[in-house]
N, C-alpha and C positions, 0 to 999 in steps of 0.2 A: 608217423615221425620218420626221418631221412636217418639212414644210419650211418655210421663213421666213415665209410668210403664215400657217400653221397655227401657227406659233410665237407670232406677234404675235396672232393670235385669241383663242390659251388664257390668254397672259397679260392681253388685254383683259375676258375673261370671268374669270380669277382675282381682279383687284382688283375685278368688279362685283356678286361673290360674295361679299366681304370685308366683314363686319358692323362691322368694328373698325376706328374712323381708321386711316388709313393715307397721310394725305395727306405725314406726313414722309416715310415709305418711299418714297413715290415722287417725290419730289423728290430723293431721294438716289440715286435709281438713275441720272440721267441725268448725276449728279456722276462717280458709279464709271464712269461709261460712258468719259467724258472724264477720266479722270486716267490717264495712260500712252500714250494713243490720240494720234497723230499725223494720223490723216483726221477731217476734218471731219464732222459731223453731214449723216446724207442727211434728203431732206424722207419716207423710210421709217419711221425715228429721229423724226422731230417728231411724225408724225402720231401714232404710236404712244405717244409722253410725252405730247401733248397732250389725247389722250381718256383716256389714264389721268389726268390732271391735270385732265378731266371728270369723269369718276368719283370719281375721290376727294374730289373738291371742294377740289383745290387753288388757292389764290388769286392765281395768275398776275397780274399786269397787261399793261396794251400795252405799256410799254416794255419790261419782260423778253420777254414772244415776239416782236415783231418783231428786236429787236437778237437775238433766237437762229438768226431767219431770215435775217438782215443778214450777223451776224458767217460764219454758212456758206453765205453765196450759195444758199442754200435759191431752186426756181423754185418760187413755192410754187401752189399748186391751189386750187379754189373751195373742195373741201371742208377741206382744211388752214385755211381762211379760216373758216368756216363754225364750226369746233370751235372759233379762236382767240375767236371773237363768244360762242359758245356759254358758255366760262368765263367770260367778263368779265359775261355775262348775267346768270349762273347765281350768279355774285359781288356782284352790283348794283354796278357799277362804270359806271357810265352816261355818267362822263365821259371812259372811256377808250374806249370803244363809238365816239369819232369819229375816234377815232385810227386803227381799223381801217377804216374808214368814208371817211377821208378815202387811207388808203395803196389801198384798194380803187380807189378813183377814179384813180390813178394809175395803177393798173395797167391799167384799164380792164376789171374785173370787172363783171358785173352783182350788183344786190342782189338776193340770193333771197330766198324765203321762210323760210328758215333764218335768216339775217341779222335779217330781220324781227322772227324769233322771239324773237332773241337779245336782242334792245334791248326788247323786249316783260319781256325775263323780270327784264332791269335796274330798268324802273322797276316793276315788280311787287314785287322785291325791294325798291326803296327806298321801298312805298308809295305812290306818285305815281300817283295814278288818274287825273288829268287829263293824263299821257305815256302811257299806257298808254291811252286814249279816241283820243290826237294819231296815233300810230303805226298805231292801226287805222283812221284816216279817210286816212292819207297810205297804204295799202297799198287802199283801198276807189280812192283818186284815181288810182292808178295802175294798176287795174283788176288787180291782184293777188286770184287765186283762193284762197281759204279751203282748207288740207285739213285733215286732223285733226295738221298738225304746229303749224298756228299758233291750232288751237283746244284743243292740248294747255299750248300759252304763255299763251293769256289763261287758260285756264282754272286756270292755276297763278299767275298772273299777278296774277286777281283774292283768288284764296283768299289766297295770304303777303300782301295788300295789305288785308286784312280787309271785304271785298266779298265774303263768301260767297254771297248771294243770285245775285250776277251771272254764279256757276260753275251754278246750276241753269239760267236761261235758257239758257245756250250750250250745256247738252244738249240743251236742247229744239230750239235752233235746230241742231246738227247731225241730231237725229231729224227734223226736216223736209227738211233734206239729205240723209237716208242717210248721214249721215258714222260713224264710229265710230273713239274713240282704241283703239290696241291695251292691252295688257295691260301691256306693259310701263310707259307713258307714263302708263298711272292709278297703276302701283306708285310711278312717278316723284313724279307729285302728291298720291300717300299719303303720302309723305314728308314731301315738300317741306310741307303744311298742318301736321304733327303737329309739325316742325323751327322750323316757323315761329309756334308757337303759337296756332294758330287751328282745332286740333282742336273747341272749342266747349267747352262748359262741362259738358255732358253727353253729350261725344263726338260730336253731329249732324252736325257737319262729318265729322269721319274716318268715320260710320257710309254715310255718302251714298258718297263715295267707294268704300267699301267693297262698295256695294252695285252702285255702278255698273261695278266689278271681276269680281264674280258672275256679273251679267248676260254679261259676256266667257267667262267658264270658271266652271262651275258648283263644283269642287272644287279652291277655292287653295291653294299651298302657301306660303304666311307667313311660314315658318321665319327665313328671311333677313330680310326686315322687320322683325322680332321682335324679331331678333338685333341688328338695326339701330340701335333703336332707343333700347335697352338701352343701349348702347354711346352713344348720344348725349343719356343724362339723361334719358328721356323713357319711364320704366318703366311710368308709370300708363296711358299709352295701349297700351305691347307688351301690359299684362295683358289690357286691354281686347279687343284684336285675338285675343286668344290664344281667346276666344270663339266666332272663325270660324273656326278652326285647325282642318281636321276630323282632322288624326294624336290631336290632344293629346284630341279630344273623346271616341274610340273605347274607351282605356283608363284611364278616371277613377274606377278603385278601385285602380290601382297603383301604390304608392310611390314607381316612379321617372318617374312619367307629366310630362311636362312638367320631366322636369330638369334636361333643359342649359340651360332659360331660369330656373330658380332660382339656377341655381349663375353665370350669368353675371353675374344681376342681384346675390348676394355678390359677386361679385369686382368691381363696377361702381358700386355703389352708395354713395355717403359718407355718408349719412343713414342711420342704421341707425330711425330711425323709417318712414321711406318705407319701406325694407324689410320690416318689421316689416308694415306695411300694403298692401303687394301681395300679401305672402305670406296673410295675411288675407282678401284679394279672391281670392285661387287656390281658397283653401278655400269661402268662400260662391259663388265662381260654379261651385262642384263638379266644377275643373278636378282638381283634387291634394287631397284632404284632408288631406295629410300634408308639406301644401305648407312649413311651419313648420320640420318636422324636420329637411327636408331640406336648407330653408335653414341649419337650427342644426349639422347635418353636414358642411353646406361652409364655413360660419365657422371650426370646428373646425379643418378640413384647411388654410385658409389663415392660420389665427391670427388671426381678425379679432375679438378678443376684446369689442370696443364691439358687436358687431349681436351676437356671442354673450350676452353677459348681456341684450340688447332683447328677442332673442328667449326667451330662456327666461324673461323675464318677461312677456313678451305668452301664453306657452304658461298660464304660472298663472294671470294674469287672464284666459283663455279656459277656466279650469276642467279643461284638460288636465295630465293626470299627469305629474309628471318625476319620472323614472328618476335612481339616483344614477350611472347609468355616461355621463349625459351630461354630467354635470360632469368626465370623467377625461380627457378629452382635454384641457381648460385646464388641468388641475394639473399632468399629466402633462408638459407643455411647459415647468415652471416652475423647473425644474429649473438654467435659466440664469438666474432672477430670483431679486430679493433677497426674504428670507424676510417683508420686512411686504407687500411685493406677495399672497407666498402665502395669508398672514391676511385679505387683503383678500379673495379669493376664498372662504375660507373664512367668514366675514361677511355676504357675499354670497350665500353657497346659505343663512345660516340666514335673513337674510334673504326669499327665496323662501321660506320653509317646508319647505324639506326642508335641514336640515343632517346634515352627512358622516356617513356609517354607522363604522360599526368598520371594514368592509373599507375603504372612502374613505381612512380615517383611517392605516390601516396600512399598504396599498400607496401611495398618491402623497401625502399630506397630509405626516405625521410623518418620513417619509425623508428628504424635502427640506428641512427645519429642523434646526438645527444641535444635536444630540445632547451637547453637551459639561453640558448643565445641564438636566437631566430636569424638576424644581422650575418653571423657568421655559417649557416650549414649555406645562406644564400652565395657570400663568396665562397666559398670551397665549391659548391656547385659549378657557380660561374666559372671558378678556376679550371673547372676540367670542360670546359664548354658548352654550358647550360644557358639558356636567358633567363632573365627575370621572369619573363612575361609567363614559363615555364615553370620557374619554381614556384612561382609566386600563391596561384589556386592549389595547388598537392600542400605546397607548407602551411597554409593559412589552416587550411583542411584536418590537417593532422595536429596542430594548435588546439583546435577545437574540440577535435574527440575527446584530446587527454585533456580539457578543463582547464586547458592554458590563454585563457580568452584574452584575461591580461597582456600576457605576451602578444599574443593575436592584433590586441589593438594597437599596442606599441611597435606594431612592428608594419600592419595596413598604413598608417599614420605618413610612411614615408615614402610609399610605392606610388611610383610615377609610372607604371607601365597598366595593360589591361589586359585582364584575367578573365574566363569564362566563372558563369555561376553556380552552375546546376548543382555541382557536389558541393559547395557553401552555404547553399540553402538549406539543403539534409542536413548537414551538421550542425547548423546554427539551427532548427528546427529541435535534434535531439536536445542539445545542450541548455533551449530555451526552460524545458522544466529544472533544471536545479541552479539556473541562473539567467531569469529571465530578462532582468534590463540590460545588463549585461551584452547576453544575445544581440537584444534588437538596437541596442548603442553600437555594435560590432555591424548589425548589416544596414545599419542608417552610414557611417562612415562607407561602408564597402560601396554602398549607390552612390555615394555624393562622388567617389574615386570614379565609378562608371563614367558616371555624367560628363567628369572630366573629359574624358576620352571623346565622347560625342562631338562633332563639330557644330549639332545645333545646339546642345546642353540639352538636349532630351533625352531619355533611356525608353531605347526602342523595344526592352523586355521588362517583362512585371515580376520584379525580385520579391517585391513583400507581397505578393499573391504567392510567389511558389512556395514562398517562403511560411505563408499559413498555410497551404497546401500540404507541404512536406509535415507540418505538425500534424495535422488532421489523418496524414497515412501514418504518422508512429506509432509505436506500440504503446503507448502512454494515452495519448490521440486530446481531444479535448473535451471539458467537460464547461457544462452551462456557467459554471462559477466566474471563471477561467475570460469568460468571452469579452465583455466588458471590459474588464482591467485591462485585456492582450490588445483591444483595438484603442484605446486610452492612450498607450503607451507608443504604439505604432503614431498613433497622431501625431504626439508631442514631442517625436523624434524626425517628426516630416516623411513618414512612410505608408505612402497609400498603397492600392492592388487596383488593377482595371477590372472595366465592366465582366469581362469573361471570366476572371479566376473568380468574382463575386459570383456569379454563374454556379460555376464547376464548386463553388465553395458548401453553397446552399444543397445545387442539387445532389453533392453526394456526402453531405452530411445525416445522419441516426434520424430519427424523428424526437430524440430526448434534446438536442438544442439544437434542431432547423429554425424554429419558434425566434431563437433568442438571436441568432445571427441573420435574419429577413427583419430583426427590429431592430440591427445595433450596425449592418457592413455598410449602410448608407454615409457611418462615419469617418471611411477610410475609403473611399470608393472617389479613384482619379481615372476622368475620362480620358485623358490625354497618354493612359498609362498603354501599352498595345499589350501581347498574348504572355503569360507564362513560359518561360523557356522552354519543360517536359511538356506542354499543354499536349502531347499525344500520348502520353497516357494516363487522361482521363478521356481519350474520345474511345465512346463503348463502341463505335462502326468498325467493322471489319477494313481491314485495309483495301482499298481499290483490287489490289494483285493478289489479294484473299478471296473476291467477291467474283462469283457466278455468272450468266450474261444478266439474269435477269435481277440480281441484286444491281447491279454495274450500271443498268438499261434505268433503273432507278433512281441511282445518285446522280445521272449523268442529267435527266431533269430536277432534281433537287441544286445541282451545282448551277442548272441553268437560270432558275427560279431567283436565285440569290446572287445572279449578275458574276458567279464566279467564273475561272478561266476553265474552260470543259479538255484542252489539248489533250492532254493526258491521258486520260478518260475514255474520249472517243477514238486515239490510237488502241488502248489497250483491248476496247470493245471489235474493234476493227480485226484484230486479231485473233479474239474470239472466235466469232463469227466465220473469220475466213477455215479455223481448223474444223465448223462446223457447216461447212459450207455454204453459207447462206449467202448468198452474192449479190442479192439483190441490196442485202441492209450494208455489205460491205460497199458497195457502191455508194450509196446512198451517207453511208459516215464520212467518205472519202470526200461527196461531195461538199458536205456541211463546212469540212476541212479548206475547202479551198474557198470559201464564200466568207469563211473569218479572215483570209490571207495567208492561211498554213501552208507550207508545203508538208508532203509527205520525206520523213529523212530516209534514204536508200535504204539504212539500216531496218526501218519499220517495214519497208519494203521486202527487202527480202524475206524474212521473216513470215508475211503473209506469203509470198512463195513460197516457201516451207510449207506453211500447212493448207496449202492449196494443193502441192504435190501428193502429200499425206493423205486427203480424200481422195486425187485421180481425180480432180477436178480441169484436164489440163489446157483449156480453152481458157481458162480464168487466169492460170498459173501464166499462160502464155502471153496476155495481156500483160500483165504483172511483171514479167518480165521485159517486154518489149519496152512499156511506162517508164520502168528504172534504166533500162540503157537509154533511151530518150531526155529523160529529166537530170541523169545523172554520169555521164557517158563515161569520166574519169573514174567511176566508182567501180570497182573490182571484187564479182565476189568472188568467193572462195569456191577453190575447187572441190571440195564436197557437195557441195548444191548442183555445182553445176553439171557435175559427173552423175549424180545422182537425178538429176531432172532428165536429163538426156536418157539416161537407163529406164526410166520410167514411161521415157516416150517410146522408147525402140520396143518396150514388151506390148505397149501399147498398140503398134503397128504404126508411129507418128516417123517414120526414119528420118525424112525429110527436113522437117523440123530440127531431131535430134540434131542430125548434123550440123546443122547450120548455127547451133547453139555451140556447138563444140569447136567450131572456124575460129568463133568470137573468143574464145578463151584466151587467155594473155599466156604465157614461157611460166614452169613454173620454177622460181629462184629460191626458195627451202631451203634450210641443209640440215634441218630438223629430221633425224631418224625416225622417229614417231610418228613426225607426219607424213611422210616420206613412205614408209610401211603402211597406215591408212589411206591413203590416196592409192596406191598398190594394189590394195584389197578391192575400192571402189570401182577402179579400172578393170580389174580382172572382170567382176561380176555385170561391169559395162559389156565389155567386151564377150564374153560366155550370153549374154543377152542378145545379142549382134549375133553372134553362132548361131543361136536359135530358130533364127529366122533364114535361117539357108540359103540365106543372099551371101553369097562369096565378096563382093566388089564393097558391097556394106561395111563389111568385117575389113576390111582392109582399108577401107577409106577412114574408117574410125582408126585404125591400129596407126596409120603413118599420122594422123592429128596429133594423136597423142603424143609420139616418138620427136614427132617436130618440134612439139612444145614443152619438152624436156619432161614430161609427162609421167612418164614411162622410161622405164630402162629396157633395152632389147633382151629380155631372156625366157625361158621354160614357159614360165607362166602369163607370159601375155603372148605369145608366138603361139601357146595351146590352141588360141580362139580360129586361130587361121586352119587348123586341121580340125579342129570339132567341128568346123561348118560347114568343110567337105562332109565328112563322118555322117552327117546327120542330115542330110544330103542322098545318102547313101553313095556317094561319090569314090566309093575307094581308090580308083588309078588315080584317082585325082590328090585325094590323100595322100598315098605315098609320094605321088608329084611333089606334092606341098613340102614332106617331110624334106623330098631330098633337095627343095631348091633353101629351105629356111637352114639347113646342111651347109649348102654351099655359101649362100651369104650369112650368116653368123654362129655356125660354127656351134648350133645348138639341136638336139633333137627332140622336142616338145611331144606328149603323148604319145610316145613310142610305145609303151603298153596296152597302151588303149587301142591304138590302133591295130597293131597284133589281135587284137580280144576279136575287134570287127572282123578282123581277116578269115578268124579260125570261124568265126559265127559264120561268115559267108560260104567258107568251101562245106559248113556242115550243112547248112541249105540247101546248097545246091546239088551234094550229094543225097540229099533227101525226097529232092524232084523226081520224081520218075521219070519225069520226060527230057531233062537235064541231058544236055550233051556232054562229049565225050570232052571236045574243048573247050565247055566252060570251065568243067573240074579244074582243067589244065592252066587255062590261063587261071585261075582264082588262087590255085596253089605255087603258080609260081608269083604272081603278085608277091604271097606271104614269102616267098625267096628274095626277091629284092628288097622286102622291108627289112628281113634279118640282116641280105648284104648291106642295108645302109648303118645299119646299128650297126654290125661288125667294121666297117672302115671307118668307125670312130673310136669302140671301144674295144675290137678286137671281135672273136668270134666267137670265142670263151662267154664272153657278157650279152652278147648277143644269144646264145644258146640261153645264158640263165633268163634274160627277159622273157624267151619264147617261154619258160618252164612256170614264170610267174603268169603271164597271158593265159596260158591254158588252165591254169588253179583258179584265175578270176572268171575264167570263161565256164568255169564248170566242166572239165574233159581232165579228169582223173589219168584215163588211159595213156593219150596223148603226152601227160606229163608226166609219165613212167618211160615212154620211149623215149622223150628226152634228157629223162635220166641218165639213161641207160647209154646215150649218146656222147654225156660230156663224161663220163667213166671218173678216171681220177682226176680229170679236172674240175670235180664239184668244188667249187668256194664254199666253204664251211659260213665264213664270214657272210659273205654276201645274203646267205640263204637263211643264218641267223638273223642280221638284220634286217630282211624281208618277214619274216616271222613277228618281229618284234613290231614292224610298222602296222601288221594286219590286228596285233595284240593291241596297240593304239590306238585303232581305228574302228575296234569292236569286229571286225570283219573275221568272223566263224568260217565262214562255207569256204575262200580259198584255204584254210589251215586245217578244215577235214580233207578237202580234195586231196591235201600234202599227204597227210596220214596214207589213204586210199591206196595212191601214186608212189609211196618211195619205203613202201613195205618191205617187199623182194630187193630194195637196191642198198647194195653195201656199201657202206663211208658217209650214210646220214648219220643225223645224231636225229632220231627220232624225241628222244628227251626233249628236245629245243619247240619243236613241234607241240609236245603234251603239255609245257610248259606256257608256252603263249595261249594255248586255247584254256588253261587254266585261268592265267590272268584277265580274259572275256570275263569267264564264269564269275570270278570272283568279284569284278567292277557291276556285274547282270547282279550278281548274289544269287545265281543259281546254282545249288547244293544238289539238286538230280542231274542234272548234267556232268559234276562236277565229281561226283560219286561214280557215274558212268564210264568216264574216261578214266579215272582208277583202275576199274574192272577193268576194260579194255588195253591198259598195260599190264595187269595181271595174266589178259589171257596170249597176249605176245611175248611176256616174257620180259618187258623192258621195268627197268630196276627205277623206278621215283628216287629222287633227290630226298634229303632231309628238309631242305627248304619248300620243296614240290610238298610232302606230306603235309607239314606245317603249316603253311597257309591251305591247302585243300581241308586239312582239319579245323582251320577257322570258322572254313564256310559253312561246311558242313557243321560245326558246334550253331552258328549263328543261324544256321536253317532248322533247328531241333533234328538232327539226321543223327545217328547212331554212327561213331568211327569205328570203321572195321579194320582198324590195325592201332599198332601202338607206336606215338611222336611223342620225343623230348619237348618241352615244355618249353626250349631255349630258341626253339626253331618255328615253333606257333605264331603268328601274324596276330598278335591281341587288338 
């Protein structure tokens, strides 16, 4: 069991964990404390209410804490003093700051730096930059040492007091100091800037902050911030932050990526326009793309019917599709509101452009309106711009179920418009056992209305077949008795069933009355009647697009057999065939095709393209192709196929061809990001295919197609292909050639790394030859001097050195990457050498981030941490607990001190591998 200090800690760190005011809660706890309690409050009890009443940002004044300190002879402590200052600070309450100030004197306290702090953050809050200038010349008079507690106070001090500038000097003046705030203390002043509305107008204040966060711990966790923030109005910054979120950034094609901050900011949010506009910013900063939905599925669940119709109307001015099953959740609820609310909603979707379907209309629509006057829910309908022709099957329908036939009839009696069947039949089906003439008086009227509608007077579907149909699937179903009287009645009301539902009626009726309906459906049985409207589900065959070649290869002479139309059929098999290669039968379908007068549609065409490419069949493929630009020359396919067929040629060794495939492609006019990104991808992997084959002229005849045809954008990663084909080549002068002319004309330098890595591989070669001369060394190494000086006349020589330091980590040359440690001295970018760390930690890539270890051992101003840290993060995605155990040791035996977070998740791994932890982590810092 945890005992009273472990008690008071968890609940200290539960309210500091708490996104959501809470500052009533904890003002009421110390009520409950004292209602029944006889002892006085200990100064255990204060300190404890007080830094929760820090935390929460309860507004204490001086006279409420000290009369709490008073009334229970509290002996009170510097630091109980210290917290008292801290709220009233943290409250800008700058007048009450003398009052602890003046009891301090009485006691004969000294003023700390905390104290300091606190009257600092007073007038910070109330703006007052000339108290906030006063406080720091009377702590400078009093020869009062600076540490990062009273330069986390002005630094908050000047931001809520709209001095933003004056928070970047006093980094800088701590970076001359060596000082640095913890992590905590900038989360503190993230706040505090965003709360106090001086984030900046394009975020530069919260981004600075943010950045100076980073610098502390390369991968923040936000979550609570976020949370924070939410919770205090201030959603357009959470979304913002949500930017450097790196959980939310990992899964940003999944639905529920990012949703407990969706769904707090519904329950949070009174402005269903702000709403409406974050969720907006989710999707363009390609946090959630489905950020919308999700928001319109928590509105739902919480009834928040004002951001629900926002958003579903932001979904259709953003040209997204809405579904009618998002509107069932409002209607569905409406069930306790009065019927013109319901209208309203229904108004409302026609509004949107999508008004209620039949299904809409029949399950949540028409139920919940009062059925007493069938005539009138039709105009009220109409009213909000319904047709008849629409209400008319859902109302009849829902007549029906509730045993309202009467009305039903009286109300068919006058409908001049035409209604589908299928759900009339079901329900006139159930209804038939507890009112059977009833029933079939109701769908003898509903045919005779059909009929109207026909221009021949015939009804081209078999209502009283589906309509014993549907009794025979009820749950009731029919019984021998039953058969008789039902076809009696069907007669005498002028309702027959065609040949087929006679059919489908026998063969899938029990064997207890097959007997009696093979002697009684001859009575009711109209040749003239044509198929049941569901008649596909009583067919027991597999669907065409269900069935095999050889089920397929089957129906397609049984369809032939019965004089049916095979089209279908022998495309689908066609298709088959060609992803199985068979070309002899594809030919042969194709012909049969043209001997009925088919053509083939480009569409199908293609299509066998596709999986003609898919085997590497590409002599087939190429026909296929030729066919459709011949038979179909306006037909355009899509750039995926084509980029993709060409790819497959060029690995092929078809170049030729390729090419000549790639000429034909049309400009591509997209503005679709998505596709735009995809095409990107298929290009690059075109083009890296084209490298492969060491043809220079290749690679470049393909890269200016592309470029010409809007294809491509000129940058890194399609310009790579142009130097990996030197590279692999073994072309190096040619390489650097490359780099420095794609330099010259766009102002880009593509595999600069890579090409490095060859260079150093090369001088190590050829210092390896023994018979190597004197000037190959020479020229191989100066080579690697030009490549550096071309990176240096773009990004300086600084980054050019760090590139050389990343080359030789990938290259495996430890040594090497100590000497040019040791070369850029204090010019190592911390940053840079972080986020290289981190991209090798992404990429699973171990052997350069041991090289780093190896290499920057002896050199002072790494942060080796950063290092142990990313190769942690391999281990822990590998789930390898010996390795992970290893590199522990191995900072044990350098000396380098692990993080609390470093222990924590290495204690994960190791728990989740059965490993024994050989040291002791808080439980608050474990990765569960």
């Amino acid at each position: 069991m945890p005992g009273v200090r472990e008690c008071q800690m968890m609940t200290v760190k539960a309210v500091e964990m708490e996104y959501r005011n809470c500052s009533d809660v904890v003002q009421q706890l110390l009520e409950l404390y004292k209602t029944g309690k006889e002892k006085p409050l200990t100064l255990g009890h204060l300190e404890l209410y007080f830094k929760m009443c820090l935390l929460a940002e309860v507004p204490l004044s001086s006279k409420v804490m000290l009369s709490l300190v008073e009334d229970n002879n509290i002996d009170v402590t510097r630091e109980l003093l210290e917290i008292m200052m801290l709220i009233l600070g943290r409250n800008g309450r700058i007048d009450d700051t003398a009052d602890i100030l003046t009891f301090m004197k009485q006691k004969r306290f000294p003023i700390t730096e905390v104290i300091f702090s606190g009257i600092i953050f007073a007038h910070g809050f109330n703006r007052d930059l000339d108290g906030i200038n006063s406080v720091v010349e009377t702590m400078r008079n009093v020869k009062m040492e600076f540490t990062s507690i009273t330069y986390h106070a002005l630094m908050t001090a000047y931001a809520v007091a709209g001095d933003f500038p004056k928070v970047g000097s006093l980094v800088q003046q701590m970076n001359r100091a060596k000082i640095a705030c913890t992590l905590s203390q900038l989360k503190s002043l993230l706040l505090d800037v965003v709360k106090s509305n001086e984030a900046g107008e394009e975020f530069e204040n919260m981004d600075y902050v943010l950045e100076l966060m980073k610098q502390q711990e390369s991968t923040l966790d936000l979550a609570v911030i976020v949370l924070h923030l939410i919770h205090h109005n201030h959603a357009p910054e959470a979304v913002r932050l949500l930017s450097s979120h790196p959980p939310v950034l990992k899964n940003t094609e999944y639905y529920n990526n990012a949703r407990i901050y969706i769904q707090e900011m519904v329950h949070c949010l009174k402005d269903a326009d702000l709403l409406v506009e974050m969720c907006q910013q989710l999707e363009q900063d390609e946090i959630n793309k489905y950020a919308s939905l999700v928001a319109l599925e928590t509105a739902f669940t919480e009834r928040k019917e004002e951001v629900a119709w926002a958003l579903l109307q932001s979904l259709k001015d953003n040209g997204k599709p809405l579904r009618q099953h998002y509107f069932w959740p409002l209607i569905n609820g409406s069930q306790s509101l009065i019927a013109s609310k319901l209208v309203d909603y229904v108004h409302n979707m026609v509004a949107l452009g999508i008004p209620p379907d039949v299904e809409t209309l029949r399950e949540f629509v028409i139920p919940n309106l009062t059925l007493k006057d069938p005539r009138s829910i039709e105009q009220t309908l109409k009213g909000v711009g319904l047709s008849v022709t629409l209400i008319a099957a859902p109302l009849l329908t829902v007549l029906i179920r509730n045993n309202m036939i009467d009305k039903a009839i009286e109300y068919a009696k006058n409908l001049r418009v035409d209604f589908p069947s299928q759900d009339l039949t079901a329900a006139l089906a159930k209804s038939w056992t507890s009112s059977p003439k009833s029933a079939i008086s109701l769908l003898a009227m509903l045919i005779q209305k059909a009929k109207e509608h026909e221009p021949s007077g015939n009804l081209k579907e078999d209502w009283g077949g589906q309509f014993l149909l549907d009794i025979t699937s009820s749950r009731n179903g029919l019984n021998k008795t039953q058969i008789v009287p039902l076809f009696k009645e069907l007669k005498k009301n002028n309702v027959g069933i065609s040949e087929t539902s006679a059919d489908y009626l026998v063969g899938r009726a029990n064997a207890a009355i097959q007997e009696e309906l093979k002697a009684n459906v001859h009575m009711i049985v109209d040749k003239s009647l044509g198929h049941p409207p569901k008649e596909q589900d009583y067919n027991f065959m597999p669907h065409p697009n269900d069935m095999n070649i050889e089920e397929l290869e089957g129906h397609l002479i049984e369809l032939q057999s019965k004089g049916f139309k095979t089209r279908g059929t022998i495309r689908r098999l066609i298709l088959l065939h060609a992803s199985e290669n068979n070309t002899e039968r594809v030919l042969s379908l194709m012909k049969d095709l043209e001997e009925m007068g088919e053509k083939m549609s480009p569409g199908v065409l293609a299509s066998i393209l596709s999986a003609y490419i898919s085997v590497k069949n590409f002599d087939a493929a190429l026909d296929v192709y030729n066919g459709l630009r011949q038979a179909h020359p306006s037909f355009a396919l899509d750039k995926y196929k084509v980029i993709d067929f060409s790819m497959a040629l060029v690995k092929n060794g078809r170049i030729e061809e390729a090419v000549k495939i790639l000429e034909e492609v049309t400009p591509f006019k997209g503005n679709n990001v998505d596709d735009r990104r995809q095409v990107r991808r298929n290009c690059q992997a075109l083009l890296m295919a084209a490298a492969a084959t060491c043809k220079y002229e290749v690679v470049k005849q393909i890269f200016e197609i592309l470029k010409s045809r809007n294809i491509i954008k000129v940058e890194n990663l399609m310009l790579g292909a142009l130097v990996k084909c030197r590279l692999n080549s073994g072309d190096y002068i040619g390489a650097v050639e490359e780099v420095r002319s794609i330099k010259k004309s766009f102002k880009c330098l593509p595999m600069k790394i890579e090409v490095l890595i060859h260079l150093l591989h090369n001088i190590k070669k050829i210092e390896a030859e023994a018979d190597s001369l004197d000037e190959s060394r020479i020229t191989a190494k100066k080579l690697l001097e030009e490549m550096i000086n071309i990176i240096a006349s773009v990004h300086g020589s600084t980054s050019a050195q760090h590139d050389l330091l990343f080359a030789c980590l990938e290259a495996g040359y430890p040594s090497q990457a100590t000497q040019v440690l040791r070369s850029l001295g204090r010019r190592i970018n911390e940053s840079q050498i972080q986020r290289q760390c981190q991209r090798y930690a992404g990429t699973t890539r171990e052997e350069p981030l041991l090289n780093f270890l190896i290499s920057s051992r002896s050199i002072p101003g790494i942060k080796r941490e950063e290092i142990f840290n990313s190769l942690l993060d391999i281990y822990h995605v590998q789930n390898d607990g010996r390795k992970g155990l290893s590199l522990w040791t191995r900072m044990q035996e350098e000396n380098v001190l692990p993080s609390k977070a470093f222990l924590g998740t290495l204690a994960s791994l190791l728990a989740s591998n059965d490993i024994d932890i050989p040291f002791e982590v808080s439980w608050f810092h474990v990765n569960l």
